[in-house]
C-alpha positions in Angstrom: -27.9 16.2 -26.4 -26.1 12.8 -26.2 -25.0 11.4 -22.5 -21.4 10.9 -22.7 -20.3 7.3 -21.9 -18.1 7.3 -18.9 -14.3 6.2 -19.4 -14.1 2.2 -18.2 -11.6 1.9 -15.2 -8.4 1.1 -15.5 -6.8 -2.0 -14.9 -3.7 -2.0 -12.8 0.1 -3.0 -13.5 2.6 -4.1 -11.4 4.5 -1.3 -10.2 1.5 0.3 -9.7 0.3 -3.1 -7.5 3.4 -3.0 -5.9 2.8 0.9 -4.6 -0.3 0.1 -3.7 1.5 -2.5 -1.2 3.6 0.0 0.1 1.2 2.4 0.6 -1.1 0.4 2.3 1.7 -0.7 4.8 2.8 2.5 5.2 -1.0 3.7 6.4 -1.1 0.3 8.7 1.9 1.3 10.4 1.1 4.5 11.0 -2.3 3.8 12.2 -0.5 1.2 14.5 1.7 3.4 15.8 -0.6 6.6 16.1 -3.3 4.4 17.5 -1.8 1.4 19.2 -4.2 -0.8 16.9 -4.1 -2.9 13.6 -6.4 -2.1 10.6 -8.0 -5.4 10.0 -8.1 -6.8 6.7 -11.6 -6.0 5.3 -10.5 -1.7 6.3 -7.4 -2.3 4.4 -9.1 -4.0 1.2 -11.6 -0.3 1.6 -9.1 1.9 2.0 -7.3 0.5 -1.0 -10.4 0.9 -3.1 -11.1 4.3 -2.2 -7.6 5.0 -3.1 -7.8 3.3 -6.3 -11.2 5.1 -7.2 -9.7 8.4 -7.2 -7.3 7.5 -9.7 -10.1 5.5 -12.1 -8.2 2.4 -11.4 -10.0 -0.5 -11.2 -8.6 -4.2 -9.0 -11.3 -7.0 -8.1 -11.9 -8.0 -4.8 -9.7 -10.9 -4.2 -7.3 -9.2 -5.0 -7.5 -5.8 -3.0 -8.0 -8.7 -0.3 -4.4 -10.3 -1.1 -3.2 -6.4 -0.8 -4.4 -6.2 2.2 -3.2 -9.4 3.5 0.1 -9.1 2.2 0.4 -5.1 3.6 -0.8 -6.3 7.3 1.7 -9.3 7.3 4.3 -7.0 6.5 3.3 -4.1 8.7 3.2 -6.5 11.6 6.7 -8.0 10.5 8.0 -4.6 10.4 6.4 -3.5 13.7 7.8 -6.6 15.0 11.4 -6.0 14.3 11.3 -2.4 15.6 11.3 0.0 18.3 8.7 2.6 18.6 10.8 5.4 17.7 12.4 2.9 14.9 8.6 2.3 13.8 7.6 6.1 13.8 10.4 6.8 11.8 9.9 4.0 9.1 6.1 5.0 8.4 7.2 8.6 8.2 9.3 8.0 6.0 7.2 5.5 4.3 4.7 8.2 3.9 6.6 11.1 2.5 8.1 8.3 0.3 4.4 8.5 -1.4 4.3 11.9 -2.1 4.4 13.4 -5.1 6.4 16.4 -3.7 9.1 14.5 -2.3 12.2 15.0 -4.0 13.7 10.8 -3.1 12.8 7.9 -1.8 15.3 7.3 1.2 17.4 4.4 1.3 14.5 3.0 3.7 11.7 3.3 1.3 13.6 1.8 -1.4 14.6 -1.1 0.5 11.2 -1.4 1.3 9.9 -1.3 -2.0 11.8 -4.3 -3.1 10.8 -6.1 0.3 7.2 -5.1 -2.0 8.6 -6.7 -5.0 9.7 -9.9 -3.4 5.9 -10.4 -1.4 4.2 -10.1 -5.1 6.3 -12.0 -6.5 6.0 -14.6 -4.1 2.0 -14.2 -3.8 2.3 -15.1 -7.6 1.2 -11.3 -9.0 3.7 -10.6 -11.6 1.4 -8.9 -14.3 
């Protein structure tokens, strides 16, 4: 009986970076919201590879680390611009914007998404 070789990881592209920016903003703002506390870097570069592992994708460090810099600069830009109630609503939406269930991405989401665009683009990730 042969062991069957596992299936290498796969590498990411950019829409798939650029959810992976939303999402991670999205769980920042919630947690700052919920919590009244900021993930710190190093819990955001995690939580993005434990995402990422369920999926058998695959992004090095440094740049999980950008991800997470990126997400927390725009979390706290975004927490910085709005009320509380503003701010729940936004990561709600945010959220539902991620699942798979959900009909649409609100006008919100979307805007935010190409706020996503524009911060990779910017960071120099346009692969």
């Amino acid at each position: 009986m042969s062991e069957a070789t596992p299936n290498p990881p796969i590498r990411l592209n950019f829409n798939t970076r650029r959810a992976l920016l939303f999402a991670l903003t999205a769980e920042r703002l919630s947690a700052f919201y919920e919590h009244g506390q900021w993930m710190t870097d190093k819990q955001g570069a995690t939580l993005a590879q434990m995402w990422l592992s369920r999926s058998k994708l695959q992004l090095p460090l440094d740049e999980r680390r950008l991800l997470s810099t990126l997400s927390d600069d725009f979390a706290r830009e975004l927490a910085g611009t709005l009320s509380r109630e503003a701010g729940l609503y936004t990561a709600h939406e945010m959220t539902e914007s991620l699942d798979a269930d959900y009909a649409y991405a609100s006008a919100v989401a979307q805007d935010l998404l190409e706020d996503c665009t524009r911060r990779l683009v910017e960071a120099g990730i346009t692969e």
